[in-house]
C-alpha positions as CSV (number, residue, x, y, z in Angstrom):
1,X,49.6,-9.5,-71.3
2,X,52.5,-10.0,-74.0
3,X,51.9,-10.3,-77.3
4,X,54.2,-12.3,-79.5
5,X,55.8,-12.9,-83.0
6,X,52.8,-9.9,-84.5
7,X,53.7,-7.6,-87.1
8,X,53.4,-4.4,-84.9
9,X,52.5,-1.8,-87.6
10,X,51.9,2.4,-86.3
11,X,52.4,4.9,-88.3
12,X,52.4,7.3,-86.1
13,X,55.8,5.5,-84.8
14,X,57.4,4.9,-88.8
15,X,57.0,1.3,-87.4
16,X,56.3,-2.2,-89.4
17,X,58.1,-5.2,-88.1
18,X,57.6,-8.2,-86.3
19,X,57.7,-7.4,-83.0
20,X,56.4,-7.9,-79.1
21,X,54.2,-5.9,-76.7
22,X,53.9,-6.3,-73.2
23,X,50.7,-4.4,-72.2
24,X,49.5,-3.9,-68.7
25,X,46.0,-2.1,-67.4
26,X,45.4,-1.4,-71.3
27,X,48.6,0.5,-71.7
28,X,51.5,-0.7,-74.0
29,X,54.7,-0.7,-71.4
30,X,57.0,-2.1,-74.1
31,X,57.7,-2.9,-77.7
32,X,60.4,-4.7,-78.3
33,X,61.9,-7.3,-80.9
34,X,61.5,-10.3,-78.5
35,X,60.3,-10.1,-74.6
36,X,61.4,-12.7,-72.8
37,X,58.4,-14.8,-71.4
38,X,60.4,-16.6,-68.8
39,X,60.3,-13.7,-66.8
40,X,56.9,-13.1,-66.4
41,X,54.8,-14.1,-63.8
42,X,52.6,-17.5,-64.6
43,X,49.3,-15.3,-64.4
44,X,50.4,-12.9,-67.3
45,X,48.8,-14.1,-71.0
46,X,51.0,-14.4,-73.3
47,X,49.4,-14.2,-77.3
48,X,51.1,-15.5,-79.9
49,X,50.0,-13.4,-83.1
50,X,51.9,-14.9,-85.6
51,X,50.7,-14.2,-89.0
52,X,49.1,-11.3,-87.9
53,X,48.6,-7.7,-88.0
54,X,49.0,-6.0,-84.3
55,X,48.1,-1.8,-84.9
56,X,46.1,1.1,-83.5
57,X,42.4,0.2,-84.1
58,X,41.1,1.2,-87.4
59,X,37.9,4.2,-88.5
60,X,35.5,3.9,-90.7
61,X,34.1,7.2,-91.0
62,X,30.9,5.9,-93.1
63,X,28.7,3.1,-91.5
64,X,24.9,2.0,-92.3
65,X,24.4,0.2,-88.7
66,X,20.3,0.8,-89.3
67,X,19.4,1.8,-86.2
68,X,16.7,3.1,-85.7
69,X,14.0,2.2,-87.8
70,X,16.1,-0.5,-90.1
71,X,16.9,-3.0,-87.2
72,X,16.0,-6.1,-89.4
73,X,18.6,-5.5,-91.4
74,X,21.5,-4.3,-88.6
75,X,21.5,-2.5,-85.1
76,X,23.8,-0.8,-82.9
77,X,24.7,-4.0,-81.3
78,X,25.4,-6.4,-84.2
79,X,27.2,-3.7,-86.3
80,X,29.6,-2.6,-83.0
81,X,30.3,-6.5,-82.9
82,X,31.3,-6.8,-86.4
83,X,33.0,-3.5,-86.5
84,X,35.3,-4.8,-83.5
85,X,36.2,-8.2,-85.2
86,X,37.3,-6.2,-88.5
87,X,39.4,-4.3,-86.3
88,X,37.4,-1.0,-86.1
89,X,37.4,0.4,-83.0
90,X,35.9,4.0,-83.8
91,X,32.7,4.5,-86.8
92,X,30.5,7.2,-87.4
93,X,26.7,6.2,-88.3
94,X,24.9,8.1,-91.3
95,X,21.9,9.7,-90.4
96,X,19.5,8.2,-93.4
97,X,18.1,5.7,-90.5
98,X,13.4,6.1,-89.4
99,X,13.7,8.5,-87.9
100,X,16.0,10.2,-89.7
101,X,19.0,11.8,-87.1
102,X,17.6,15.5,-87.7
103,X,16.5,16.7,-84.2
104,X,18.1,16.8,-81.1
105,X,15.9,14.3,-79.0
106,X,16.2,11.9,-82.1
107,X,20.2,12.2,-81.6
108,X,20.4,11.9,-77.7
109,X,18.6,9.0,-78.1
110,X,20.8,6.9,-80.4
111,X,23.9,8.4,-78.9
112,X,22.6,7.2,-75.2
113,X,22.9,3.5,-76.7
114,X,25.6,3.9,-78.6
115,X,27.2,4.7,-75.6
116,X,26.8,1.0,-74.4
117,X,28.9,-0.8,-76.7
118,X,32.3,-1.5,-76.8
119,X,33.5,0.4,-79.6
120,X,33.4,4.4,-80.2
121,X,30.8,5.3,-82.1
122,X,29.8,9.1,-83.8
123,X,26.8,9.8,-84.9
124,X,26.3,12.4,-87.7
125,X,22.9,14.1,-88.3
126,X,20.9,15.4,-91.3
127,X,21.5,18.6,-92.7
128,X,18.0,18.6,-93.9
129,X,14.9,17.7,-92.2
130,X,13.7,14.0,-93.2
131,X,17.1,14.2,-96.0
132,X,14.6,16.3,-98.3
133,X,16.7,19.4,-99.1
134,X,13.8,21.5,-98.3
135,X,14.5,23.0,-94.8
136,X,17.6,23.0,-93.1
137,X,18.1,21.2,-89.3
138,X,18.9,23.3,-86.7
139,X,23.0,22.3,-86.9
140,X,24.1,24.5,-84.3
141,X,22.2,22.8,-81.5
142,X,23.0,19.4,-83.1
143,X,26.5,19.7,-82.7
144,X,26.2,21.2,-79.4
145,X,24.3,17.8,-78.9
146,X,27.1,15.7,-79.8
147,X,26.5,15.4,-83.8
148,X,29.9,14.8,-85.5
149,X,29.1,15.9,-88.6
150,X,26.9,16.1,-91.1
151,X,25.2,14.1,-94.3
């Protein structure tokens, strides 16, 4: 795949200019002011992103994607799908979801289907029981579990 004509912006690179990327098995080979499209074979996609932004995909390290207990409202599904179109290719879910994320089962659970979608997301748990501020979760084994963190 090359794309063309984006502005390329990393800034882990210093980088924001137009530019073009010629990507192959999901790794970027080149990036370079203009690849020449000729020489590629007839099979290779070539993008033109023109008036857009091409960069590392974005985090939002605070999403309600209501699931479980909320799913009228959002699930993993539809809030993965319109994390990915917004660019957001990592989020981490807050726990305040029925039941709340504050045992371990609860967690594996959630973190089994979240596994399934096509971006990355973390799941954080409770640091209370039911988010009362009465008795404390076991955080230890929740982060051996896979919790990122904790709300």
């Amino acid at each position: 795949m090359i794309i063309k004509n984006g502005l390329v912006v990393d800034p882990a690179l210093g980088l924001s200019e137009k530019m073009d990327l010629a990507i192959e098995n999901g790794t970027i080979l080149k990036i370079e002011k203009n690849i020449d499209t000729d020489q590629v074979s007839n099979d290779t996609e070539v993008l033109d992103a023109t008036g857009l932004v091409v960069a590392p995909g974005l985090i939002d390290t605070h999403v309600h994607f209501r699931d479980p207990g909320f799913t009228y409202k959002e699930d993993l599904h539809t809030g993965a799908l319109a994390a990915a179109k917004g660019g957001f290719t990592s989020v981490i879910c807050m726990a305040n979801t029925s039941p709340v994320i504050d045992s371990v089962p609860v967690l594996k659970e959630l973190m089994e289907r979240e596994a399934l979608e096509d971006i990355h997301i973390f799941q954080a748990a409770a640091v209370s029981y039911g988010l009362k501020g009465e008795e404390m979760t076991s955080m230890k084994e929740l982060a051996a579990a896979g919790a990122c963190g904790f709300t």
